[in-house]
C-alpha positions as CSV (number, residue, x, y, z in Angstrom):
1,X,93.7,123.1,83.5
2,X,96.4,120.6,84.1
3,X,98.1,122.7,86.8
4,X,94.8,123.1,88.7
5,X,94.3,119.3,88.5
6,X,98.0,118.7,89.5
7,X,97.5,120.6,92.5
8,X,94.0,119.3,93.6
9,X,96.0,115.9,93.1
10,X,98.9,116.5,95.5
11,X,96.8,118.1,98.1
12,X,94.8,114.5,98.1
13,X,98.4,113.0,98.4
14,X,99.7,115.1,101.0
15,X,96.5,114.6,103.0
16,X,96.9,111.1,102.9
17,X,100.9,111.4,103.7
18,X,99.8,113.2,106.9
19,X,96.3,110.6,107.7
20,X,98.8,107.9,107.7
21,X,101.7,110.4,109.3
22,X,98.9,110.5,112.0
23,X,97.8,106.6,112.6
24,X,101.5,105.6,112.2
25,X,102.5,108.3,115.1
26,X,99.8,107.3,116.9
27,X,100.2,103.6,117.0
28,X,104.0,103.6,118.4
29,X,102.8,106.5,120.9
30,X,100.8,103.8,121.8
31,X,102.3,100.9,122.3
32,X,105.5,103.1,123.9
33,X,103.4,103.9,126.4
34,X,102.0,100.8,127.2
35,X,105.4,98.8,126.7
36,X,106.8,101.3,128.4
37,X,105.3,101.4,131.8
38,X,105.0,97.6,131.6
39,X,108.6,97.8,131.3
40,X,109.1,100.1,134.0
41,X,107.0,98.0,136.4
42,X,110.1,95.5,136.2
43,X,113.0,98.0,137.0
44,X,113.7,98.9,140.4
45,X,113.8,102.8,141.1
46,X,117.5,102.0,142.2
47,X,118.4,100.7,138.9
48,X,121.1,102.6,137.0
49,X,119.1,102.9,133.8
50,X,115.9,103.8,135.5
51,X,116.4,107.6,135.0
52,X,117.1,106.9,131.2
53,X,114.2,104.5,130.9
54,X,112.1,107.2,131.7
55,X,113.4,110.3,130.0
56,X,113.5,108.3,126.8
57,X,109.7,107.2,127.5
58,X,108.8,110.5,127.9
59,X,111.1,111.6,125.2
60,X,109.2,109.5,122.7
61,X,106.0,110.1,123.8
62,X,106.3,113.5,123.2
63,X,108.2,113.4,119.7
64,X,104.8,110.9,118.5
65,X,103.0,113.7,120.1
66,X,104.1,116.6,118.4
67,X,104.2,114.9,115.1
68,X,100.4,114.3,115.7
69,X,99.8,117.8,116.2
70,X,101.5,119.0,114.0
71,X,99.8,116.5,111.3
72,X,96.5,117.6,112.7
73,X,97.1,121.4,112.1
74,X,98.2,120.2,108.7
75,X,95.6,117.9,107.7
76,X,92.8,120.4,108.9
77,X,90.2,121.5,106.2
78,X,91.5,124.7,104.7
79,X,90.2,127.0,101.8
80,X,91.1,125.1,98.7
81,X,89.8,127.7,95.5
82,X,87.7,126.8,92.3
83,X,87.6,128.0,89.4
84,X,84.8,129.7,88.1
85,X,83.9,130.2,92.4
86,X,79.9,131.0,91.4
87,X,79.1,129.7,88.1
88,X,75.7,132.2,87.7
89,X,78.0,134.9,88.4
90,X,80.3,133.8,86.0
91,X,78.0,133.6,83.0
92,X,76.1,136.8,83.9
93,X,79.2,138.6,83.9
94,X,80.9,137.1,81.0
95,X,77.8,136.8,79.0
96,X,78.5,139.8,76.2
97,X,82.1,139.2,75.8
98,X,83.4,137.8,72.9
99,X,85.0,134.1,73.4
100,X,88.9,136.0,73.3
101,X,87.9,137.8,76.3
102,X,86.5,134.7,78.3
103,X,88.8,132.3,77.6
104,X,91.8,135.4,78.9
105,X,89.0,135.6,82.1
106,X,89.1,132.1,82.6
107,X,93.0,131.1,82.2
108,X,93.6,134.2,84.2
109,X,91.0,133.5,87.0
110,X,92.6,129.7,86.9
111,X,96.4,130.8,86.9
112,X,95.2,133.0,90.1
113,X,93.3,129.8,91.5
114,X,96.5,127.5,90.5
115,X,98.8,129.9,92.6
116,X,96.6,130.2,95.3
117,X,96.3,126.2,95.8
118,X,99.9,125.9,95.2
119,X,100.3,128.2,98.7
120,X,98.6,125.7,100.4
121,X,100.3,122.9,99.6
122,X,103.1,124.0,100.3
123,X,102.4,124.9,103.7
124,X,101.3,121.2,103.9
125,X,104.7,120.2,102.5
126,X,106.3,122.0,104.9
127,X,104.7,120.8,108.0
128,X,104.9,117.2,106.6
129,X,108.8,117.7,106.4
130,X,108.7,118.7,110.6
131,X,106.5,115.9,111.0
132,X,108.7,113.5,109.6
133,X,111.9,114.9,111.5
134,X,109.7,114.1,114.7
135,X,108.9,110.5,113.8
136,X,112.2,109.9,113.0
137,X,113.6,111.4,116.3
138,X,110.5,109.7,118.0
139,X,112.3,106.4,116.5
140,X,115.5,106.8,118.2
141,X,114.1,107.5,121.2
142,X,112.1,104.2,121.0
143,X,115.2,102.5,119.7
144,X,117.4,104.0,122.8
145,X,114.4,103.1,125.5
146,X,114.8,99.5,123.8
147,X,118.4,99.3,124.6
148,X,118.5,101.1,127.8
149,X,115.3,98.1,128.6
150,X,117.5,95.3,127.9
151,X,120.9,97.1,129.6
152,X,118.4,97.3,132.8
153,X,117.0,94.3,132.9
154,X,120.0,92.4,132.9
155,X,121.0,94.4,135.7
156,X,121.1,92.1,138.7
157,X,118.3,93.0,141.6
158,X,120.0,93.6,144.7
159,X,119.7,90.6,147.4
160,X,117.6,91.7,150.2
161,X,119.4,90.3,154.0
């Protein structure tokens, strides 16, 4: 019994790792996006760190983007198993055993159930892991946007004759 209440645990926890995966993805996708083309609107085409500017925009954009994705197909509702799965069935068929034979039922049905609901947390694991890879990277590429803003903004605007 503890096993299957250790695993319905951590698939709460892992779904909450990815909901907040999600918002906090989402929220610097965000405001890149909207710093970013703000920022943009201040750079001359001609400026040396225009190109960068915009590849790291787009860079970041996309990492946040993926990570959300990904999150999503992670967070989605999957088949998480009970134990007994129809309680009427369950005492019908179990009803002229001795109490050996349904307790061995039981803990078997539960070690099945146990096994089962480990698989899908780890899937969730695994995609959480991918998902935090592309926040990180998403960081950077918010970080290097940052720098390659103040390195072309303190480029001076050419003087028009």
């Amino acid at each position: 019994m503890r096993a299957y209440n250790f695993e319905t645990n951590q698939k709460d926890k892992l779904n909450n790792k990815l909901n907040n995966f999600i918002s906090i993805a989402g929220t610097i996708a965000t405001l890149n996006i909207g710093v970013g083309f703000f920022v943009l609107d201040k750079v001359s085409a001609s400026n040396p760190f225009f190109d960068l500017l915009i590849i790291t925009l787009f860079l970041g954009v996309c990492l946040f983007g993926v990570a959300i994705f990904i999150s999503l197909l992670a967070y989605k509702p999957s088949t998480y198993y009970i134990t007994p799965r129809d309680p009427h069935q369950f005492v019908e068929k179990y009803a002229n055993l001795t109490k050996t034979h349904v307790i061995r039922e039981v803990a078997m049905t539960m070690a099945d159930i146990v096994v089962l609901n480990r698989d899908v947390n780890l899937r969730k694991v695994n995609k959480l892991n991918f998902v935090f890879w592309f926040i990180i990277l998403g960081t950077f590429a918010v970080i290097f946007f940052t720098l390659f803003m103040i390195l072309a903004l303190r480029v001076p605007l050419p003087i028009d004759p």
